[in-house]
PyMOL Python script that loads the backbone (N, CA, C, O; Angstrom):
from pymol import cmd

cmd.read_pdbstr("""\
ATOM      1  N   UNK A   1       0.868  -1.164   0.000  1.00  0.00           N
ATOM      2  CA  UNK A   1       0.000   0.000   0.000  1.00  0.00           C
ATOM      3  C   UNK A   1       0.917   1.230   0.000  1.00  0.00           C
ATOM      4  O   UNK A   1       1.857   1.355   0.785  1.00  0.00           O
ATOM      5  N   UNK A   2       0.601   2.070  -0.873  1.00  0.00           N
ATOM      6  CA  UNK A   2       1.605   3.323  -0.679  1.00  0.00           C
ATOM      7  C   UNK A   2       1.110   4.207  -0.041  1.00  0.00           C
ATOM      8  O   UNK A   2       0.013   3.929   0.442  1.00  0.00           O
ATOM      9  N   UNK A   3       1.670   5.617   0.239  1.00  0.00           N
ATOM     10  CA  UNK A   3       1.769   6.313   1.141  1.00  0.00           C
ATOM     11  C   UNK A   3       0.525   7.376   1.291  1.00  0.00           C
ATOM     12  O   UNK A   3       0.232   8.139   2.211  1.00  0.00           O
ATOM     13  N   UNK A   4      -0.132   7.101  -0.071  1.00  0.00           N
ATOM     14  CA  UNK A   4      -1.014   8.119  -0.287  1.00  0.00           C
ATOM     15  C   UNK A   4      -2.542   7.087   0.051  1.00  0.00           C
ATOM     16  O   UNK A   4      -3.184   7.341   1.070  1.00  0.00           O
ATOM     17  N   UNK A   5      -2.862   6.300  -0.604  1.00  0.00           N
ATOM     18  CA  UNK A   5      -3.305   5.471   0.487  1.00  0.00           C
ATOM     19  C   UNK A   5      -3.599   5.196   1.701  1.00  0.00           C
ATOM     20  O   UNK A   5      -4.691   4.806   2.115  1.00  0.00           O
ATOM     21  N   UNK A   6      -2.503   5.418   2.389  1.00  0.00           N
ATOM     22  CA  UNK A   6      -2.378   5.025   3.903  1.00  0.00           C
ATOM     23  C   UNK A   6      -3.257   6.476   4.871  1.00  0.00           C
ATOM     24  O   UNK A   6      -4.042   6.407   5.817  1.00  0.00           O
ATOM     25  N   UNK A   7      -2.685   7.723   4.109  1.00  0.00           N
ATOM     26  CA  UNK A   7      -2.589   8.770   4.290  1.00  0.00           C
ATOM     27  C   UNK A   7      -4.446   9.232   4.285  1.00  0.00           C
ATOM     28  O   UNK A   7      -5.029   9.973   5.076  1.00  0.00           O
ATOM     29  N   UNK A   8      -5.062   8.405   2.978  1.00  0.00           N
ATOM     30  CA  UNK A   8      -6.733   8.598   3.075  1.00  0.00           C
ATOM     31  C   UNK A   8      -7.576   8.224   3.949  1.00  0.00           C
ATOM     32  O   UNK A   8      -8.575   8.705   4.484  1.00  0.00           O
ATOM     33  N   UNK A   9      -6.710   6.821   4.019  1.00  0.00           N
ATOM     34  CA  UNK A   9      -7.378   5.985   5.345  1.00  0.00           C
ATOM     35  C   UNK A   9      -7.617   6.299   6.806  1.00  0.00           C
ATOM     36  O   UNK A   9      -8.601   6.122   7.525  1.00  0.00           O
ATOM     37  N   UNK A  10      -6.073   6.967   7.094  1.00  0.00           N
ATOM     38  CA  UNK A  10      -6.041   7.806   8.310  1.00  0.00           C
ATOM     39  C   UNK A  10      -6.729   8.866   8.264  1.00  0.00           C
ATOM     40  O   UNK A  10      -7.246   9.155   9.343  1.00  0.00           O
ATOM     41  N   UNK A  11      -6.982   9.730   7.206  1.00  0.00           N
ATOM     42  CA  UNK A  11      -7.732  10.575   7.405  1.00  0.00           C
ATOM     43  C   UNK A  11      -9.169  10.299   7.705  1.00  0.00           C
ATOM     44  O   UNK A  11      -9.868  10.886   8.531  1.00  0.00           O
ATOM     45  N   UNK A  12      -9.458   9.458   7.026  1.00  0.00           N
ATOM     46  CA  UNK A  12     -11.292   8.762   6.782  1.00  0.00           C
ATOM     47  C   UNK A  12     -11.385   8.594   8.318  1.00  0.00           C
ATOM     48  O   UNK A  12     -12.182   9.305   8.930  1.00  0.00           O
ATOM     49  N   UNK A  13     -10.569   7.641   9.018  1.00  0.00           N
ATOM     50  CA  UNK A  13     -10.993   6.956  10.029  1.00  0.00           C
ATOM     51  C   UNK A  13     -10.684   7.812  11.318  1.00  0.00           C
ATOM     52  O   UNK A  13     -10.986   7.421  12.446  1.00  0.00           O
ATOM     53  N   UNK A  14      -9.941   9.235  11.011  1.00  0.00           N
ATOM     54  CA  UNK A  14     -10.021  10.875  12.179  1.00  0.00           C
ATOM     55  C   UNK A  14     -11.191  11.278  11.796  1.00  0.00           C
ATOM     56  O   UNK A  14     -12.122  11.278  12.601  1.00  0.00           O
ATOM     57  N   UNK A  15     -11.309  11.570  10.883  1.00  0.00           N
ATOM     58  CA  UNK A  15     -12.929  11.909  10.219  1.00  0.00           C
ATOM     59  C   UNK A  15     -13.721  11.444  11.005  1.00  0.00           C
ATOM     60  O   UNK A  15     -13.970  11.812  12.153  1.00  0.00           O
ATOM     61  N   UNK A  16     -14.159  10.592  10.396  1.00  0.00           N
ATOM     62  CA  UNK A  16     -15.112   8.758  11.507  1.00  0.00           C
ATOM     63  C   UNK A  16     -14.711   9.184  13.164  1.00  0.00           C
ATOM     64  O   UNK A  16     -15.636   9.595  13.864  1.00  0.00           O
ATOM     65  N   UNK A  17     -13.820   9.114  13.547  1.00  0.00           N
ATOM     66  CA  UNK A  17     -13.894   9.226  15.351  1.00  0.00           C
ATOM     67  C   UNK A  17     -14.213  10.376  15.518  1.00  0.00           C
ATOM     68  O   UNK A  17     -15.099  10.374  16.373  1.00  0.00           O
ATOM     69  N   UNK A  18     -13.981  11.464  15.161  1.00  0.00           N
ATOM     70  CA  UNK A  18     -14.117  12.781  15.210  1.00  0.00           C
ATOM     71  C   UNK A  18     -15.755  12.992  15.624  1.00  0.00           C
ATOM     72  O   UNK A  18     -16.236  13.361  16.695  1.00  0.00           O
ATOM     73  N   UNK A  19     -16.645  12.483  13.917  1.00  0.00           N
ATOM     74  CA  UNK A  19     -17.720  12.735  14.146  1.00  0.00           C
ATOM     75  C   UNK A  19     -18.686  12.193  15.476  1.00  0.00           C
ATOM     76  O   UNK A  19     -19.607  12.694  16.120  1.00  0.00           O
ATOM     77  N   UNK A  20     -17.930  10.863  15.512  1.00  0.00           N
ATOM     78  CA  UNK A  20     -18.783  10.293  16.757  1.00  0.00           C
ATOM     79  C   UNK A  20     -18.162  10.665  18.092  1.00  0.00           C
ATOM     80  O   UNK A  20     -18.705  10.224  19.105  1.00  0.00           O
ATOM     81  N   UNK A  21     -17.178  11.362  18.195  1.00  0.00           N
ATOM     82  CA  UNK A  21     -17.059  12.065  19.180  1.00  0.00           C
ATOM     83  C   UNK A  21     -18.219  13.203  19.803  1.00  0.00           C
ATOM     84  O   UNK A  21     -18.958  13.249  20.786  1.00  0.00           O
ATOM     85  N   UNK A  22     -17.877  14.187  18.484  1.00  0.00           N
ATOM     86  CA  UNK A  22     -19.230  15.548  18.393  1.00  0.00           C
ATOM     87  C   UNK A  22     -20.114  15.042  18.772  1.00  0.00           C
ATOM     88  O   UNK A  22     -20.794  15.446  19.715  1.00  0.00           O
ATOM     89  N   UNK A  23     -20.353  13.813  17.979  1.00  0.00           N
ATOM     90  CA  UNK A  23     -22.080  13.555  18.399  1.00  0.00           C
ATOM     91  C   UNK A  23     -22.175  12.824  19.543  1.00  0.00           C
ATOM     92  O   UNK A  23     -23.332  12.757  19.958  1.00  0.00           O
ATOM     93  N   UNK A  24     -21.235  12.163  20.299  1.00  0.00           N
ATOM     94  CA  UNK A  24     -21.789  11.714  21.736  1.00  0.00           C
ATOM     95  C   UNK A  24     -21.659  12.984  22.295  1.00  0.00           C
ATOM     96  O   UNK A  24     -22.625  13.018  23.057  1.00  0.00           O
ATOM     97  N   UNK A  25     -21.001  14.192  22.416  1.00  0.00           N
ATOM     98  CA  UNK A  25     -21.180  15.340  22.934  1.00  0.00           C
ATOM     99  C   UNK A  25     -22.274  15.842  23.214  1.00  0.00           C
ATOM    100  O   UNK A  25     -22.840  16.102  24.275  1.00  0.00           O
ATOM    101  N   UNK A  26     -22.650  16.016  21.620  1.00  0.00           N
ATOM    102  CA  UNK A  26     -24.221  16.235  21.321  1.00  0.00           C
ATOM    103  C   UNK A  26     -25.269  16.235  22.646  1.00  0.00           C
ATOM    104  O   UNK A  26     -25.839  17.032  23.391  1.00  0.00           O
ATOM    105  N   UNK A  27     -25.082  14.336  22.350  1.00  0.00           N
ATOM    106  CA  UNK A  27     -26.197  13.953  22.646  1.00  0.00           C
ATOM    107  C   UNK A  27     -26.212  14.084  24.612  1.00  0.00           C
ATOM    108  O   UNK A  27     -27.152  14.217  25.396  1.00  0.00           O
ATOM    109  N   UNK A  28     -24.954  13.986  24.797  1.00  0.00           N
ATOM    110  CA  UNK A  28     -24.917  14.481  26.544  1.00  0.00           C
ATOM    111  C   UNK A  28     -24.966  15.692  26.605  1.00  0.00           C
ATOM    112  O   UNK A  28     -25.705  15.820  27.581  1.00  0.00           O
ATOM    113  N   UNK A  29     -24.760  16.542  26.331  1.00  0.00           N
ATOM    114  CA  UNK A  29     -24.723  18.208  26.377  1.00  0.00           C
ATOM    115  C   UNK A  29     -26.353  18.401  26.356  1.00  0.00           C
ATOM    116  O   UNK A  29     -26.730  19.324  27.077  1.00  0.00           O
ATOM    117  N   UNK A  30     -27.554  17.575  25.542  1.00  0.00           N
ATOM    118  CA  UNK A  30     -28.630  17.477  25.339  1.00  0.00           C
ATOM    119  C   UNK A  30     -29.583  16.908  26.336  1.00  0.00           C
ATOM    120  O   UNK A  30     -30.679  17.365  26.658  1.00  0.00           O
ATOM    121  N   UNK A  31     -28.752  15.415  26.941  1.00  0.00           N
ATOM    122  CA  UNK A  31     -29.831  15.354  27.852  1.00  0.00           C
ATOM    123  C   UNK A  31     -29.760  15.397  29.521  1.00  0.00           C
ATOM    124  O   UNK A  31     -30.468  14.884  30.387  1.00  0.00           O
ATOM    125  N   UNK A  32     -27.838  16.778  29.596  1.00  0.00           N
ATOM    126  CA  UNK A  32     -27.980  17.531  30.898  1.00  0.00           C
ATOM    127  C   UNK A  32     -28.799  18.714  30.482  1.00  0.00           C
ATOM    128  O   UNK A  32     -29.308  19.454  31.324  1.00  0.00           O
ATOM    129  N   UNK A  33     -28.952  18.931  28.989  1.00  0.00           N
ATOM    130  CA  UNK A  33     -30.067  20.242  29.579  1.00  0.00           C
ATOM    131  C   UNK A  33     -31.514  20.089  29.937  1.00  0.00           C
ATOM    132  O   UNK A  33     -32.145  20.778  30.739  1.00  0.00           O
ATOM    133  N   UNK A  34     -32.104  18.701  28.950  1.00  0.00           N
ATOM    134  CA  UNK A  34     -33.383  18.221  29.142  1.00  0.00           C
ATOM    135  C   UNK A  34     -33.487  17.686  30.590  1.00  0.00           C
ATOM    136  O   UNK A  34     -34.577  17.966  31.089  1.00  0.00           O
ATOM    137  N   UNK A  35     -32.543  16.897  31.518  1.00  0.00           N
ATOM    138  CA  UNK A  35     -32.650  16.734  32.865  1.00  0.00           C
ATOM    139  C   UNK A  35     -32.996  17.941  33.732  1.00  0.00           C
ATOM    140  O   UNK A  35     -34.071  18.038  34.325  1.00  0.00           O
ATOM    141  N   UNK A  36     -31.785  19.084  33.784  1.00  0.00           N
ATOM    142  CA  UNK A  36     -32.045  20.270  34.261  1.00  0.00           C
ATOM    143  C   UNK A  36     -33.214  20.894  34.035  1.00  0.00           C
ATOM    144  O   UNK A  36     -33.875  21.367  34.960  1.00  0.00           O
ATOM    145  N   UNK A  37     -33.689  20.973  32.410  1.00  0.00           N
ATOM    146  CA  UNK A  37     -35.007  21.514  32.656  1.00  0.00           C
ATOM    147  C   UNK A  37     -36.134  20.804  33.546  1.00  0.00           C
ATOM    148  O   UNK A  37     -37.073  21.340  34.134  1.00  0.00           O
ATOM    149  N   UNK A  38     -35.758  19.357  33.477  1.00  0.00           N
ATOM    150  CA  UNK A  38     -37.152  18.907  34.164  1.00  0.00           C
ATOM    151  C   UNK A  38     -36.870  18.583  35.752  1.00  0.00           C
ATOM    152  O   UNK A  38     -37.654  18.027  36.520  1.00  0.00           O
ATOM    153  N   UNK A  39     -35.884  18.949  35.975  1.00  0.00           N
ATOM    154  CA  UNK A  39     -35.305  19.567  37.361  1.00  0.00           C
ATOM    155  C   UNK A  39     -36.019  20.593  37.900  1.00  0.00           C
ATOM    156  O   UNK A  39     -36.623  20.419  38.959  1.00  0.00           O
ATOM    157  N   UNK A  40     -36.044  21.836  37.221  1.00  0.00           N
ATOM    158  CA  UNK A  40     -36.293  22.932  37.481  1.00  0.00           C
ATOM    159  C   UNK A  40     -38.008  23.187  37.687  1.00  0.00           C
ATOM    160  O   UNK A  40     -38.497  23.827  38.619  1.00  0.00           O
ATOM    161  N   UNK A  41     -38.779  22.519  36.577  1.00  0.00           N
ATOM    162  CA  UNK A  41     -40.045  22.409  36.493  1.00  0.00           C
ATOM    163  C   UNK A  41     -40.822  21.314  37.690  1.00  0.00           C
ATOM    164  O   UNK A  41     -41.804  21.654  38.350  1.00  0.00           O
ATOM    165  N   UNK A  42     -40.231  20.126  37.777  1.00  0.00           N
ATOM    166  CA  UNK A  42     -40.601  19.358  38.868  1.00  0.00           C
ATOM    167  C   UNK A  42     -40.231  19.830  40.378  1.00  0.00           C
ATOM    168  O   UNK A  42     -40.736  19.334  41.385  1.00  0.00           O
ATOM    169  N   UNK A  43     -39.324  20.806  40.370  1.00  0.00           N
ATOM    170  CA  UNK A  43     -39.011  21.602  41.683  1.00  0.00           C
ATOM    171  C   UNK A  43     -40.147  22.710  42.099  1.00  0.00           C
ATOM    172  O   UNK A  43     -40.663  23.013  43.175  1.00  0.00           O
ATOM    173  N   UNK A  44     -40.366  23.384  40.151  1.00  0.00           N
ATOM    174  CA  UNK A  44     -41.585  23.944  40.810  1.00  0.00           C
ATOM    175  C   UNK A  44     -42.698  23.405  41.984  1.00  0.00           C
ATOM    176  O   UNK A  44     -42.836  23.615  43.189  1.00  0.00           O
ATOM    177  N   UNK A  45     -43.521  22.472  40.808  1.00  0.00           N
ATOM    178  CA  UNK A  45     -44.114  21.918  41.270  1.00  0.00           C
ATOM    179  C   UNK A  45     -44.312  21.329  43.191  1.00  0.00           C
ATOM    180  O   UNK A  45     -45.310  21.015  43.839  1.00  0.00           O
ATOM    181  N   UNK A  46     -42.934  21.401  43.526  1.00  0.00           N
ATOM    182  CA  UNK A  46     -42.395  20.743  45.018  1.00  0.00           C
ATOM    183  C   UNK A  46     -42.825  21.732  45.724  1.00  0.00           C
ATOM    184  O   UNK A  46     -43.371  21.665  46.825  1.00  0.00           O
ATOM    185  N   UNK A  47     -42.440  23.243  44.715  1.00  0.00           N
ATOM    186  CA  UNK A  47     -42.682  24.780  45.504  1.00  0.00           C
ATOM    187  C   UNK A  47     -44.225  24.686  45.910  1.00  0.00           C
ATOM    188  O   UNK A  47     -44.688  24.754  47.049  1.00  0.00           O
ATOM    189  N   UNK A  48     -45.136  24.453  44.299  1.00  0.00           N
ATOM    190  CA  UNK A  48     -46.700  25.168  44.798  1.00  0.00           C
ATOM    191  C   UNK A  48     -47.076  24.571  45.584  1.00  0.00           C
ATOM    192  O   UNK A  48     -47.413  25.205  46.584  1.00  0.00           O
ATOM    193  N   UNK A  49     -47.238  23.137  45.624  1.00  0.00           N
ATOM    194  CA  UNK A  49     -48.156  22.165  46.512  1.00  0.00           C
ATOM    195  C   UNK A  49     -47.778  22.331  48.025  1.00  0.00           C
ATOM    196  O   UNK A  49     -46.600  22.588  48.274  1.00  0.00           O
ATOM    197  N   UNK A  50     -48.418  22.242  48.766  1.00  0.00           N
ATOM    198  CA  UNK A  50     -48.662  22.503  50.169  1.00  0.00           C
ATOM    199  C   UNK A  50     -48.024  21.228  50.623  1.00  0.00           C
ATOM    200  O   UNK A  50     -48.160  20.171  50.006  1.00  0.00           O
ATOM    201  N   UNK A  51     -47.396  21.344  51.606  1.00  0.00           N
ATOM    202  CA  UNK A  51     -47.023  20.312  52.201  1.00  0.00           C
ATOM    203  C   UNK A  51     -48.052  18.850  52.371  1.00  0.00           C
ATOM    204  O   UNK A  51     -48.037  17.726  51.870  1.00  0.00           O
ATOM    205  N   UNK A  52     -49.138  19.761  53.620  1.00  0.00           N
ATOM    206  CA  UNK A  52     -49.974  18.993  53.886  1.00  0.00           C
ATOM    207  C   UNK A  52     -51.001  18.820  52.768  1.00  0.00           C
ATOM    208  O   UNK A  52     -52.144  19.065  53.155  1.00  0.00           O
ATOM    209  N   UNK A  53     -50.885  18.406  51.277  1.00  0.00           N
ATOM    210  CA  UNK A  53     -51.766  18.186  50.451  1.00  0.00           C
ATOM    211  C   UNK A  53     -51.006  17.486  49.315  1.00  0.00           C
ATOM    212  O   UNK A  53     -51.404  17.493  48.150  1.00  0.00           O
ATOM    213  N   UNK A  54     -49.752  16.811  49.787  1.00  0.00           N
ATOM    214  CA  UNK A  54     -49.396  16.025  49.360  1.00  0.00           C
ATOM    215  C   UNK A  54     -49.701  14.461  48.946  1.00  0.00           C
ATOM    216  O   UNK A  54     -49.086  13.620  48.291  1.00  0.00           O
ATOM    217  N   UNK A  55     -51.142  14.490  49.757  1.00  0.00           N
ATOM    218  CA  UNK A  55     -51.805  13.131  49.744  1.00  0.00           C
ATOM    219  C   UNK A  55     -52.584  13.419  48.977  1.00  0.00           C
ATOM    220  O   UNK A  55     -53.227  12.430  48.627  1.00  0.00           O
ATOM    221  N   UNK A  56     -53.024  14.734  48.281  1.00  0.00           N
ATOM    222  CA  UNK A  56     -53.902  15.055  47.147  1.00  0.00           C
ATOM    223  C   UNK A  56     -54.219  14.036  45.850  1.00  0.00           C
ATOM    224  O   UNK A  56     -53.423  13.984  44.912  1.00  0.00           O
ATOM    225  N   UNK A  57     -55.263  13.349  45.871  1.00  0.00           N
ATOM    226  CA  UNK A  57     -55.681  12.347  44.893  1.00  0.00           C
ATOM    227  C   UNK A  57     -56.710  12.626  43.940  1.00  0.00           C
ATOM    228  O   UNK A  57     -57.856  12.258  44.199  1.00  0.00           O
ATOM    229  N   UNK A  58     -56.342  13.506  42.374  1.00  0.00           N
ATOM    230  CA  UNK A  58     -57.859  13.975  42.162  1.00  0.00           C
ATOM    231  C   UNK A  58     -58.577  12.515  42.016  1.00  0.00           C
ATOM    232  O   UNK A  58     -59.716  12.588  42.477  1.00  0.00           O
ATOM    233  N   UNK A  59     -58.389  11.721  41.712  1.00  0.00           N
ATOM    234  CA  UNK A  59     -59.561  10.537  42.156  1.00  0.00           C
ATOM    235  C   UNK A  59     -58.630   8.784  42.035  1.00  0.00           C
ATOM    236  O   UNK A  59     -57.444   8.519  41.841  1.00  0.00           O
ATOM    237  N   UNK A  60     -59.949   7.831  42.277  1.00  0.00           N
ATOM    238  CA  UNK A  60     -59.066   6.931  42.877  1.00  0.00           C
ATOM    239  C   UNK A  60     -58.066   6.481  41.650  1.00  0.00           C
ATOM    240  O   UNK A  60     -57.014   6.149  42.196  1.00  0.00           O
ATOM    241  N   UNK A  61     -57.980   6.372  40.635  1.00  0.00           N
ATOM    242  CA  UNK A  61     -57.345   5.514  39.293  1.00  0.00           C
ATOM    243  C   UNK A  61     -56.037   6.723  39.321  1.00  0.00           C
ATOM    244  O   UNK A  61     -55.684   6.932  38.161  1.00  0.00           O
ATOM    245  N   UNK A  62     -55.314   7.482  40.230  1.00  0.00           N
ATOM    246  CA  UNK A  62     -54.523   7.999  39.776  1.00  0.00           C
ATOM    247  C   UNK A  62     -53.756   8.283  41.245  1.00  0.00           C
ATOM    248  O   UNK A  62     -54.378   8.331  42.307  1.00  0.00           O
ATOM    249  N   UNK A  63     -52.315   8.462  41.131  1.00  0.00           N
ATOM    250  CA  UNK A  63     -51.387   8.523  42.324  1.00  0.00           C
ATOM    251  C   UNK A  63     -51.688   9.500  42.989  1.00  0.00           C
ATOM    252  O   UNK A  63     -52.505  10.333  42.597  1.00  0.00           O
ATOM    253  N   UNK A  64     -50.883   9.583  44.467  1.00  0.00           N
ATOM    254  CA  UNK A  64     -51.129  10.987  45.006  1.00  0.00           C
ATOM    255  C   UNK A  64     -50.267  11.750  43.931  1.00  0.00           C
ATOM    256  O   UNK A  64     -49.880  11.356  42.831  1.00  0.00           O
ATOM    257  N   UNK A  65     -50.014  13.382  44.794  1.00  0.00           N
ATOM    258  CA  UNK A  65     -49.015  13.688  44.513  1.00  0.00           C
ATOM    259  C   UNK A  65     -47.624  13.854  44.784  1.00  0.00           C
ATOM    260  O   UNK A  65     -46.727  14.542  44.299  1.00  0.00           O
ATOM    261  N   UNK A  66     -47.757  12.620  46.144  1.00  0.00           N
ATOM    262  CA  UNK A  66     -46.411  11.988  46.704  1.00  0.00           C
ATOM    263  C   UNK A  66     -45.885  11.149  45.955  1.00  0.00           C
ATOM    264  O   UNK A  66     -44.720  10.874  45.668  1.00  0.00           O
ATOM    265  N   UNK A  67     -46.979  10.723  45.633  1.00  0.00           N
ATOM    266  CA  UNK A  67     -46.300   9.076  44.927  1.00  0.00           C
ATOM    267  C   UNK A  67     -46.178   9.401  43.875  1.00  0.00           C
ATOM    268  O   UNK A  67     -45.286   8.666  43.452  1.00  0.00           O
ATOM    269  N   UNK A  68     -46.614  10.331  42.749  1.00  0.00           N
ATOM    270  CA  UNK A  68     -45.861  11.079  41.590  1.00  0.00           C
ATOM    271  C   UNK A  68     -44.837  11.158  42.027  1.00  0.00           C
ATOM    272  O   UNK A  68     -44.148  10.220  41.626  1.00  0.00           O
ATOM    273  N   UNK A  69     -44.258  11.879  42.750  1.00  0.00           N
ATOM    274  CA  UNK A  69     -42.759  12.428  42.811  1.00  0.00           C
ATOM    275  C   UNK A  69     -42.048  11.096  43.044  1.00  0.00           C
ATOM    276  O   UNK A  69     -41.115  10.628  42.391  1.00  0.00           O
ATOM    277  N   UNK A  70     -42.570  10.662  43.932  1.00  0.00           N
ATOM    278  CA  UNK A  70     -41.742   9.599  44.148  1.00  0.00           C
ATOM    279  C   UNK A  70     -41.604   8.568  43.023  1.00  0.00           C
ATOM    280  O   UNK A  70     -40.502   8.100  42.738  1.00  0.00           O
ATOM    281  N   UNK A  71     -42.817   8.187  42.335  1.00  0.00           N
ATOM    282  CA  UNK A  71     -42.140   7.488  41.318  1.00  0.00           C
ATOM    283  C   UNK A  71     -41.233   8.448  40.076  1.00  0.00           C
ATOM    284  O   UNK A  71     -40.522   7.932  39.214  1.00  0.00           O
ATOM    285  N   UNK A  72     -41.426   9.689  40.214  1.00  0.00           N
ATOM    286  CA  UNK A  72     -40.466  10.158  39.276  1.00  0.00           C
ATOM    287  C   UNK A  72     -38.967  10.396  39.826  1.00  0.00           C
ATOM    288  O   UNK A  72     -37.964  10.782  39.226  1.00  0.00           O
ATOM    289  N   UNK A  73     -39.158  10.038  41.154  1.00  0.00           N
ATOM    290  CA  UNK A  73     -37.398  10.021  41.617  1.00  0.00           C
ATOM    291  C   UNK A  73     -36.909   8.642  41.905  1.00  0.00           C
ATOM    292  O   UNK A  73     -35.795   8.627  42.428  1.00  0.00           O
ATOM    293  N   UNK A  74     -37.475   7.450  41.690  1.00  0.00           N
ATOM    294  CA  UNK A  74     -37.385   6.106  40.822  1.00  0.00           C
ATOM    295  C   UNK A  74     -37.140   5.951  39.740  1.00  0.00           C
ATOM    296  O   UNK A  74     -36.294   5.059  39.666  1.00  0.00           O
ATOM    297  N   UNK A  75     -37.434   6.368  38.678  1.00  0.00           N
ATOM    298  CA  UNK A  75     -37.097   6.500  37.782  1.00  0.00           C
ATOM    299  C   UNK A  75     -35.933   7.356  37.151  1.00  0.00           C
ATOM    300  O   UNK A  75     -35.208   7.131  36.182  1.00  0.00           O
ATOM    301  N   UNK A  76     -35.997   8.332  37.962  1.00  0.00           N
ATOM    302  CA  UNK A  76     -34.501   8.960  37.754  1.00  0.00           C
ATOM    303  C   UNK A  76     -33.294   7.966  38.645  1.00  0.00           C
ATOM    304  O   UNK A  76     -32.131   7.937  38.243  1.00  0.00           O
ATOM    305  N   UNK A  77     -33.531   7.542  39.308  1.00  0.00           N
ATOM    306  CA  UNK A  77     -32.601   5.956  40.206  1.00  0.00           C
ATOM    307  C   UNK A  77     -32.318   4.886  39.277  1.00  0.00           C
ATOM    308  O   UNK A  77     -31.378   4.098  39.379  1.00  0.00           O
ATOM    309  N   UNK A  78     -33.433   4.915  38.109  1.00  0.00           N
ATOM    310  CA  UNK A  78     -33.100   3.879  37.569  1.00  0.00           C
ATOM    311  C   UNK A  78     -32.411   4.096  36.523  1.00  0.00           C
ATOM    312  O   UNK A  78     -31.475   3.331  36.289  1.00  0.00           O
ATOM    313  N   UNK A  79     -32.711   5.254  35.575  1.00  0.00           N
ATOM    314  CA  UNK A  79     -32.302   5.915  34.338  1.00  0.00           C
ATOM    315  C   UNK A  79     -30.498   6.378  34.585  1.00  0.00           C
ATOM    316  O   UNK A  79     -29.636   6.465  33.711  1.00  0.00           O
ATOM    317  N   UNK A  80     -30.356   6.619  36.108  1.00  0.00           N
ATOM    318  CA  UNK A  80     -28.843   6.769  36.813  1.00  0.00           C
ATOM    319  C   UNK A  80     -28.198   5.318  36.828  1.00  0.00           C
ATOM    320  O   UNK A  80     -27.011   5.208  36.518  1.00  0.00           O
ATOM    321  N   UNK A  81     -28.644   4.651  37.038  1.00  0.00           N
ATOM    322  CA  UNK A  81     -28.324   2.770  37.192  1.00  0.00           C
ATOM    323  C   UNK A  81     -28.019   2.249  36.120  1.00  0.00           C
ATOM    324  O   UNK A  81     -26.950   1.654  35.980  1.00  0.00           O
ATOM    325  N   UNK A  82     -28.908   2.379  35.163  1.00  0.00           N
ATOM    326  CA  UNK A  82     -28.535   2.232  33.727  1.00  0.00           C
ATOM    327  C   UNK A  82     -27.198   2.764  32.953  1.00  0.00           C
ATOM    328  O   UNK A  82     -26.386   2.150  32.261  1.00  0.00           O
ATOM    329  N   UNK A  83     -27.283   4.212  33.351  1.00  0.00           N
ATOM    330  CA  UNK A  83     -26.146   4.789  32.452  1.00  0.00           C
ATOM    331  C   UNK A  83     -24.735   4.943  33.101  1.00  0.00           C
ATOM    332  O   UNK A  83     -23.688   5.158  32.490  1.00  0.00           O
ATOM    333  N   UNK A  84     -24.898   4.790  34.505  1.00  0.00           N
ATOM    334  CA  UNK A  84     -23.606   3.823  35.034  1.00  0.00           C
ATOM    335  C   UNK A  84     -23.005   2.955  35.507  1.00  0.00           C
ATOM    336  O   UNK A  84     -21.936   2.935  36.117  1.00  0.00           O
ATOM    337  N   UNK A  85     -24.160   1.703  35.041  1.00  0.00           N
ATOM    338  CA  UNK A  85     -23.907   0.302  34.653  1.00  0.00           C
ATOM    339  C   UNK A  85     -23.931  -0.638  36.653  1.00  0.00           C
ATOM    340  O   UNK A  85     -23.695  -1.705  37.219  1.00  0.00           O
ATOM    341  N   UNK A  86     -24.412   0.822  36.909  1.00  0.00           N
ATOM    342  CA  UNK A  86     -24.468  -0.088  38.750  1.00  0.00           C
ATOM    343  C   UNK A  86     -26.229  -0.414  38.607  1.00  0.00           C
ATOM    344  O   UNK A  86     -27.151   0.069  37.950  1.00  0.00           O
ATOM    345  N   UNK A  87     -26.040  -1.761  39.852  1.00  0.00           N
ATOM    346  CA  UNK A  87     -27.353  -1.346  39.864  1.00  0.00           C
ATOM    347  C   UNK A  87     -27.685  -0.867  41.559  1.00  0.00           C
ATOM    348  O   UNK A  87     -27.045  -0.884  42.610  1.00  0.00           O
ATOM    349  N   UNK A  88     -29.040  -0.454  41.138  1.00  0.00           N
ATOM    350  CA  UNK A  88     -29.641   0.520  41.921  1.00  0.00           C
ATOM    351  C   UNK A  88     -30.596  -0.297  42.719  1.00  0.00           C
ATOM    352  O   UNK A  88     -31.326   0.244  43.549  1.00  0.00           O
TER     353      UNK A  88
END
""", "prot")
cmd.dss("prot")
cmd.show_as("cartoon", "prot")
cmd.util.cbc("prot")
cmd.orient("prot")
């Protein structure tokens, strides 16, 4: 193989890591902002509700609004477990 050859290949395959570098960037740079936002919005939420009306059920086929949170901070336990391979 000569030199010019060798020379495309290496380039192709900096190319190739390069891009999938950017794009795992991407895609984490993307879903610390989508976390944070739903950080920020589910904190609201922690703000309006009254302490004592945390057992708030608008009817029976649906969670309080304890057990919302709580299963949404299960799920963030698990979605954490997953992406660093411990389990939870």
């Amino acid at each position: 193989m000569n030199c010019k050859k060798i020379f495309i290949l290496l380039s192709v395959g900096l190319i190739s890591l390069t891009s999938k570098a950017q794009l795992g960037d991407s895609i984490k740079t993307y879903l610390i902002r989508d976390f944070e936002r739903a950080k920020a919005y589910t904190q609201e939420y922690l703000n309006v509700m009254p302490a004592d009306k945390y057992s708030f059920k608008p009817n029976d086929s649906v969670r309080t609004f304890a057990e919302q949170m709580l299963h949404i901070a299960d799920g963030n336990f698990g979605i954490a477990g997953v992406a660093s391979g411990r389990p939870v």
